[in-house]
C-alpha positions in Angstrom: 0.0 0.0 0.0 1.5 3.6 -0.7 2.2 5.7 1.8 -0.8 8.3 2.1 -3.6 5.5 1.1 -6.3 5.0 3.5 -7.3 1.9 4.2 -11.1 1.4 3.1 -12.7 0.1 7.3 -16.3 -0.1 6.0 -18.0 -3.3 6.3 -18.3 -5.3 3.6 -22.1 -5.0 2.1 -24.8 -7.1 3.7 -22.6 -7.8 6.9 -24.4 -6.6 9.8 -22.2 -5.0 12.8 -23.9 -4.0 16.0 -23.4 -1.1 18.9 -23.3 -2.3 22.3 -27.4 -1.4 22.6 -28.3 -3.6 19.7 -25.8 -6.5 20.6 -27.5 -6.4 24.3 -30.9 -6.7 22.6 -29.9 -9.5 20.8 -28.4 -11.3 23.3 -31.7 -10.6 25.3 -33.7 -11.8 22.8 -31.6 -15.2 22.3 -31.7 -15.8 25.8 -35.8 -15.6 25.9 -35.8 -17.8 22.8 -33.1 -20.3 24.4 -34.9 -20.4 27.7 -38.3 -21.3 25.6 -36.4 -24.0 23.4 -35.0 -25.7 26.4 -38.3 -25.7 28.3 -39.3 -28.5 25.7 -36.5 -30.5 26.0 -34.4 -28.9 23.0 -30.6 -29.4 23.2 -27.9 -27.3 21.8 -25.7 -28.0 19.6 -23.3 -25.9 16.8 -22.6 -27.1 13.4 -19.5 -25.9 11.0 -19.9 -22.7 9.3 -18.2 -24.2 5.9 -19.8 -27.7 4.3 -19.2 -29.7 1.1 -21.1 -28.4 -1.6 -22.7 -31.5 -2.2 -24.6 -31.3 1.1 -25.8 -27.9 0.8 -27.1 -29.3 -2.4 -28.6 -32.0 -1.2 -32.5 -32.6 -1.8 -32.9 -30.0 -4.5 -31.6 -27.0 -2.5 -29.2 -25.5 -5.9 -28.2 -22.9 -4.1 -28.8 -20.1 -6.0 -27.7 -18.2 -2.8 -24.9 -20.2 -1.8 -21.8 -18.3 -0.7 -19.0 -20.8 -2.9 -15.7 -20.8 -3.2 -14.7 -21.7 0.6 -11.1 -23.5 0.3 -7.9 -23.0 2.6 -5.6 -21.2 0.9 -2.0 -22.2 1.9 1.2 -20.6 1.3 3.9 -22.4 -1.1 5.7 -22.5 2.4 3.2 -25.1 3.4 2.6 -26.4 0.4 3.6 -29.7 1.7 1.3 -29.4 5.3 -1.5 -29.4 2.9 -0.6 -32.3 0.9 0.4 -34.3 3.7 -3.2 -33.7 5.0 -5.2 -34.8 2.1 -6.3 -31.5 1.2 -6.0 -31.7 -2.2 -7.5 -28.0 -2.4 -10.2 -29.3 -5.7 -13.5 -30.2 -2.9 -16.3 -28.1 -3.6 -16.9 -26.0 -0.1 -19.6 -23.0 0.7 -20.9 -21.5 3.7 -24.0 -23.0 5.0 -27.4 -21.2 4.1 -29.6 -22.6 6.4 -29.6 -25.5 9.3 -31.8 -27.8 8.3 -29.7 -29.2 5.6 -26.3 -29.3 7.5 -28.4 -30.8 10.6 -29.4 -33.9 8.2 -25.2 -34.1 8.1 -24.5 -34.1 11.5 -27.1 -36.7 12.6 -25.2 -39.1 9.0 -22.1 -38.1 11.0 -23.2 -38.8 14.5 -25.8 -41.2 14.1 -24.9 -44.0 16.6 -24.0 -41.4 19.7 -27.6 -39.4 19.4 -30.8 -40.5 21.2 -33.8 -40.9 19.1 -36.2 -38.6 18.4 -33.2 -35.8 18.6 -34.8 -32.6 19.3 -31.5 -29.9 18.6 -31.3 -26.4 18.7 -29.2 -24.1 17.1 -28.3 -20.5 17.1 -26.0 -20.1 14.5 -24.7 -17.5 12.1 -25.5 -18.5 8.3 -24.5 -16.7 5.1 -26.7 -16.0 1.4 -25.0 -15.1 -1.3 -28.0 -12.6 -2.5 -28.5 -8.7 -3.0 -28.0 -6.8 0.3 -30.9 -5.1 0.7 -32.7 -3.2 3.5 -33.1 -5.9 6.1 -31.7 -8.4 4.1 -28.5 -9.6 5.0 -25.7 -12.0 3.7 -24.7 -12.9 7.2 -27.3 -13.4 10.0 -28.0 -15.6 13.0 -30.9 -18.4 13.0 -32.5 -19.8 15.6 -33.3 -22.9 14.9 -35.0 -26.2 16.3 -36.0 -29.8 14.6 -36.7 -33.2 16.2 -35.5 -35.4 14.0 -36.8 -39.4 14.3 -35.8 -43.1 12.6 -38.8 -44.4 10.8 -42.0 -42.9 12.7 -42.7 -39.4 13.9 -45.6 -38.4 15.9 -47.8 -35.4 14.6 -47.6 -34.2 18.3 -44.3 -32.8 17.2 -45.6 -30.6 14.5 -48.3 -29.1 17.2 -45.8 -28.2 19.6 -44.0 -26.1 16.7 -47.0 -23.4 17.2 -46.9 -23.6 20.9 -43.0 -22.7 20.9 -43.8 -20.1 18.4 -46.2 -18.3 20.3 -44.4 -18.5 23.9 -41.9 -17.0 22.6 -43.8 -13.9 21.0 -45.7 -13.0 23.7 -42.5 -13.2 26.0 -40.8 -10.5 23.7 -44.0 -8.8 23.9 -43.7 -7.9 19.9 -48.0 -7.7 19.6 -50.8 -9.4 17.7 -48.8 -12.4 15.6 -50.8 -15.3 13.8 -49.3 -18.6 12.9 -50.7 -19.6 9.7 -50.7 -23.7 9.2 -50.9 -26.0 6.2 -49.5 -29.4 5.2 -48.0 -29.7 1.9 -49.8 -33.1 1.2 -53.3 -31.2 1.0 -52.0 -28.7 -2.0 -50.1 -31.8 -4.0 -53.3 -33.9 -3.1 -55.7 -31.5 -4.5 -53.2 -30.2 -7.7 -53.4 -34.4 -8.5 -57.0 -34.3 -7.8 -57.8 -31.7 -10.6 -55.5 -33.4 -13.6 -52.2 -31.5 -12.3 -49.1 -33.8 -14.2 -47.0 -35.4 -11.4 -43.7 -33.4 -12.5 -45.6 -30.1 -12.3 -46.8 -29.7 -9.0 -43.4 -29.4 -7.2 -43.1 -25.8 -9.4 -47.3 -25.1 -8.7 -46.3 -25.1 -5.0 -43.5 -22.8 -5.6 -45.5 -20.6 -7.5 -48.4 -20.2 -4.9 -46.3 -20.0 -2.4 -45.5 -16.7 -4.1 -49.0 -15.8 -3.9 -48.6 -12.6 -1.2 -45.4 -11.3 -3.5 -47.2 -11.4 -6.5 -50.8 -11.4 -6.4 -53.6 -13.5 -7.9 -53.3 -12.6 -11.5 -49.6 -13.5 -11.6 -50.5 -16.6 -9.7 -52.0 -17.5 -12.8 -50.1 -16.6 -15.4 -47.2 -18.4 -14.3 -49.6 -21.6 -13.8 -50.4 -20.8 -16.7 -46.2 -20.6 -18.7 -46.2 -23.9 -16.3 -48.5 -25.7 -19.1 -51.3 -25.4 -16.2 -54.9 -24.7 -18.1 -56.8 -21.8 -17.3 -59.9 -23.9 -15.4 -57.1 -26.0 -13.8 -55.2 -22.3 -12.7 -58.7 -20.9 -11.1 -59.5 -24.3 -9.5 -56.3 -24.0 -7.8 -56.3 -20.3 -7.0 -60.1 -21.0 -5.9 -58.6 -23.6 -3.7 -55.8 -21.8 -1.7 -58.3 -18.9 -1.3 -60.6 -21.0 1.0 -61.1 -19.2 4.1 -63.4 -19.2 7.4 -62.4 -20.6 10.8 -60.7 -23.6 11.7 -63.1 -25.9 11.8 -65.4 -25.0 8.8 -61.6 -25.0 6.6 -61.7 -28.6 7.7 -65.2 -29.1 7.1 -64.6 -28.0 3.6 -61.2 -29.7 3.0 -63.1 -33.4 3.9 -66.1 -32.3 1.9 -63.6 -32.0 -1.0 -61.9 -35.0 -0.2 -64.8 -36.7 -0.7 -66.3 -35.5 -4.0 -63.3 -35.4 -6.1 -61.2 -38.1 -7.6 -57.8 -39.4 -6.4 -58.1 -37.9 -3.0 -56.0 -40.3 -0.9 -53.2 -37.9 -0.5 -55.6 -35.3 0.1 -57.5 -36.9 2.4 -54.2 -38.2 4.1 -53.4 -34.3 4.2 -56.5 -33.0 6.1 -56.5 -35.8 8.2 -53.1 -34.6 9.4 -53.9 -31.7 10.0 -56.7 -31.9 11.4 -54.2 -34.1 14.3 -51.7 -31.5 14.1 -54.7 -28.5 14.9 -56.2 -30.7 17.9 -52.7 -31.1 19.3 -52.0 -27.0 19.2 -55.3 -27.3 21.3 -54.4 -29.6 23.6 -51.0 -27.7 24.3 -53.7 -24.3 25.1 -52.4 -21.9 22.0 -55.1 -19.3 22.4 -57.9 -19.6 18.9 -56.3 -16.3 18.0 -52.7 -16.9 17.5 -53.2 -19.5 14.6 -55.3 -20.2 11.6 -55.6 -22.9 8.4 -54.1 -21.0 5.4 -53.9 -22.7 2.0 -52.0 -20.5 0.7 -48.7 -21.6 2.4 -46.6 -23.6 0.8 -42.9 -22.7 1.9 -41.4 -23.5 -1.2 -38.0 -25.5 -0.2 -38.6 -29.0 -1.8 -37.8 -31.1 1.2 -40.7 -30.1 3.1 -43.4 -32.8 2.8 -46.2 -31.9 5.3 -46.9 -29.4 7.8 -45.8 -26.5 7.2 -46.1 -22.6 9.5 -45.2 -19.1 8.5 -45.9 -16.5 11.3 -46.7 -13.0 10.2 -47.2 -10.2 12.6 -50.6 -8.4 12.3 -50.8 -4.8 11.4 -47.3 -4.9 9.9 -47.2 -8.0 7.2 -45.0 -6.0 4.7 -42.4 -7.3 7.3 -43.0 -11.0 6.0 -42.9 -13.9 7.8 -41.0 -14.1 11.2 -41.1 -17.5 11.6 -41.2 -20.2 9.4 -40.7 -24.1 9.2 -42.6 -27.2 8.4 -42.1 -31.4 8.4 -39.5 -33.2 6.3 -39.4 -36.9 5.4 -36.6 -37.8 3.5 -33.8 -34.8 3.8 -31.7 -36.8 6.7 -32.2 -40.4 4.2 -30.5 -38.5 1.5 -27.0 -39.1 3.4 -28.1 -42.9 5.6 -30.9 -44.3 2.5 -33.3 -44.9 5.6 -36.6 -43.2 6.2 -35.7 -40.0 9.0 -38.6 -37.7 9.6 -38.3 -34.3 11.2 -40.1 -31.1 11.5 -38.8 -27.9 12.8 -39.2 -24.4 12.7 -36.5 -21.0 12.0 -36.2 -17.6 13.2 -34.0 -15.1 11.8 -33.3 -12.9 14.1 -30.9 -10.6 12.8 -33.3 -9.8 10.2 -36.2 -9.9 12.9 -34.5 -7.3 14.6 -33.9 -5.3 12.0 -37.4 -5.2 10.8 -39.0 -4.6 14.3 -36.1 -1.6 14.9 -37.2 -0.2 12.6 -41.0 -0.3 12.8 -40.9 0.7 16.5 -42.0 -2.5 17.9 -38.5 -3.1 19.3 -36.1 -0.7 20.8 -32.9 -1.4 21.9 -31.0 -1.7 25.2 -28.7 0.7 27.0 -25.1 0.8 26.1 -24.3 -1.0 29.1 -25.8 -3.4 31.3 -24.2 -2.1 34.1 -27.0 -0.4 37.0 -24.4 1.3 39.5 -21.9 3.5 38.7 -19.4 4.2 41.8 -17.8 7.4 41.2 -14.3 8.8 41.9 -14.5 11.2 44.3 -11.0 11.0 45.4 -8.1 8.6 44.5 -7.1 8.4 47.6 -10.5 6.4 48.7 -10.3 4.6 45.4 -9.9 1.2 47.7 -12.9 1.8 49.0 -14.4 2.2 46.0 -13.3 -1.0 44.6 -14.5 -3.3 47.9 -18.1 -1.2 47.3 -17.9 -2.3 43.9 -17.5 -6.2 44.9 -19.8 -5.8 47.6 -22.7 -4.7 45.2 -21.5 -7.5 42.3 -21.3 -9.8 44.5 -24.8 -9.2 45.7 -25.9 -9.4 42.3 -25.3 -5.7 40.7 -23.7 -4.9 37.9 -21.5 -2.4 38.2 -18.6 -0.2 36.8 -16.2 1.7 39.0 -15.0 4.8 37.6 -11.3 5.0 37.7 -10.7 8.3 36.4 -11.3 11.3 38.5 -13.3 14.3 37.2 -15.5 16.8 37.9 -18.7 15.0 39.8 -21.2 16.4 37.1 -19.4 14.7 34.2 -19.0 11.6 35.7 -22.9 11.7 35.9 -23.3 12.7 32.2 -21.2 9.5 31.4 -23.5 7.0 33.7 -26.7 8.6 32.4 -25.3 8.1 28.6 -24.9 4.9 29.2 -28.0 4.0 30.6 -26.9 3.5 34.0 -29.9 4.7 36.9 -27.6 5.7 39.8 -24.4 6.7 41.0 -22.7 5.5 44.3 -20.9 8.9 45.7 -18.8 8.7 48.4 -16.3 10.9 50.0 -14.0 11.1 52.8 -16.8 12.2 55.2 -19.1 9.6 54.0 -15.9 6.8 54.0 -15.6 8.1 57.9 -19.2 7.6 58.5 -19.3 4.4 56.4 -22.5 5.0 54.5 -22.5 6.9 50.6 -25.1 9.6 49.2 -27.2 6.8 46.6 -28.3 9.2 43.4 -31.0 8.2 40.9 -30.3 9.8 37.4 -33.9 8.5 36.1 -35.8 11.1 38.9 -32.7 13.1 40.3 -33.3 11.9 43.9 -30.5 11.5 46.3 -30.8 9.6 49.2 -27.7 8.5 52.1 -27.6 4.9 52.7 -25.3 2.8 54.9 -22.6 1.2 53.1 -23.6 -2.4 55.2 -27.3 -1.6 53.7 -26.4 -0.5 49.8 -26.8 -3.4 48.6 -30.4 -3.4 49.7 -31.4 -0.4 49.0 -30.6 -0.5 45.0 -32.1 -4.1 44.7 -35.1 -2.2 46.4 -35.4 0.6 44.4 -34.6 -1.4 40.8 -37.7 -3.5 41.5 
């Protein structure tokens, strides 16, 4: 680099980086979801951020926005290291896009040392090689879980996903949400029923799913370039635009089932769901936080039944916030046995970007710190430090200012940061053992014994 060149320090495009308030909401936020996962059993794990290509690619997933190119690139200096190794430098490597697909690996690679059915979470970073856009990132963290079975999994799975869900919404207190549920065997059940070609209906469910993007007429059109007739097209669009409540979707889904020809996977479809619904029942998710929606599709080819998308009312330009659904076959593509799971993903650093910037979130203070002790006097800075412990070690957090300055400014520095009050004692106060106690949020200023401080601020936190 020539001397006088700056160095360019932005961050790269679509690569979040956070201030100390947003970090502490995020972390608050993955602790509420953690504390939710773990309440039903779900255990943590952390997969590699690079896998083979061929993975990533597994079950139809082409990767349109796969990050390639991954490979250690070794100096000639260590040439031989790498050769010695094995690492021939020519295997296909990308960073992982999603979870799902890299969990199917890990349970290949650890199949005999897991438990059966293994219910993971994750709360990993994953990377898309697509356009960086507003709220659109090319790094971001999922949270992630999937229980994962050999041969059989019950249904009772599926309708705990919408319980999870909701738990965790009303304990971020985000507003009104609603978890829409399908299964995937009702729309390819119904496209066979009206004369759809076997080999079509994997790109009719990727085109509906598109249905809130698009719109209706576009809906049809593409059925249409699809080789889909026009009565077959309005059939379908007549289909996913059933509505009413829960029950009288079902009512109408069996009365279909019953009237039209090669219903078995249809029927096989409702019945599901109609176990799945009764379960979210059972597990007391309020009527209002879900509904039947035909419409949802998620179009990812390795989902083969159930499947949620969570939008959050009054602001569903933000898309869905939560999304999953049941798989049968994605783990079998590595072992050639039958493996069903069914999970469900948040992103969060897209969630939290979204709800930023609607208002529905705000972030943190700076610092999680709640007592400043200021600096008074150096000379009574070991005071100040065996205060400080006393409070942390009573459960306070606390930062010690080291630097002495004018007593005003040290108060401008706690109250930027967030921090509600300021420990102040000097030499008289050190003589008498007790401190003046000042709350920046109302200005008050109370004296407190040192042997009662502790007390007082757990007191007046709440």
């Amino acid at each position: 680099m020539a001397k006088g060149d700056r160095i360019n320090f932005s961050t790269p495009s679509g690569f979040p980086e956070f201030l100390p308030s947003e970090k502490r909401l995020e972390l608050y936020l993955l602790d509420i979801i953690r504390r939710v996962f773990e309440s039903y059993g779900f255990t943590p794990i952390e997969t590699p951020a690079v896998e083979r290509l061929e993975v990533l690619q597994a079950k139809g997933n082409q990767g349109d926005n796969i990050i390639y190119g991954i490979d250690p690139i070794l100096p000639p200096n260590r040439q031989a290291e790498r050769d010695k190794s094995g690492e021939t430098g020519s295997e296909a490597r990308a960073l992982k896009f999603d979870q799902t697909v890299p969990l199917a690996a890990y349970i290949a690679r650890h199949l005999n040392e897991l438990t059966f059915p293994f219910a993971r979470y994750q709360m990993d970073v994953v990377f898309r090689g697509e356009r960086a856009k507003d709220g659109r990132f090319r790094q971001f963290r999922q949270c992630d879980i999937d229980v994962v079975a050999r041969r059989e999994l019950s249904l009772l799975y599926d309708a705990q996903m919408p319980a999870i869900i909701t738990e965790i919404f009303e304990a971020i207190n985000i507003g009104d949400f609603l978890i829409r549920i399908n299964n995937r065997k009702v729309l390819t059940g119904f496209f066979k029923s009206v004369g759809i070609a076997e080999d079509k209906i994997k790109s009719c469910i990727g085109i509906v799913d598109n249905l809130e993007k698009i719109g209706e007429n576009k809906v049809k059109q593409d059925l249409e370039k699809e080789g889909i007739f026009a009565d077959q097209a309005q059939k379908i669009i007549e289909f996913i635009k059933i509505n009413g409540s829960v029950d009288e979707i079902l009512d109408k889904l069996k009365h279909l089932a019953e009237n039209l020809s090669e219903t078995e996977q249809l029927s096989l479809g409702v019945t599901e769901l109609e176990t799945v619904i009764a379960g979210v029942r059972n597990l007391g998710v309020a009527e209002n936080r879900f509904c039947i929606d035909l419409s949802i599709a998620r179009g990812l080819d390795y989902y083969t039944g159930t499947v949620y998308e969570t939008t959050l009312l009054g602001h569903e330009a933000l898309g869905s916030i939560c999304s999953g659904g049941r798989y049968e076959e994605l783990v079998g593509v590595f072992l050639g046995e039958k493996m069903p799971g069914v999970g469900i993903s948040i992103g969060l650093t897209r969630l939290i970007s979204r709800l930023l910037k609607a208002g529905i979130l705000s972030t943190l203070a700076t610092t999680p710190a709640q007592v400043m002790v200021v600096n008074m006097q150096d000379d009574l800075m070991p005071t100040y430090l065996k205060v400080s412990q006393h409070l942390r070690q009573a459960g306070i957090n606390v930062i010690t200012n080291f630097d002495k300055r004018p007593l005003g400014k040290q108060f401008q520095l706690a109250d930027k940061q967030g921090i509600q009050f300021c420990v102040i004692i000097g030499s008289e106060e050190a003589a008498a053992q007790k401190s003046s106690l000042k709350d920046l949020k109302t200005g008050e200023q109370v004296e407190v014994l040192l042997v009662d401080l502790a007390e007082e601020v757990k007191r007046r936190l709440g």
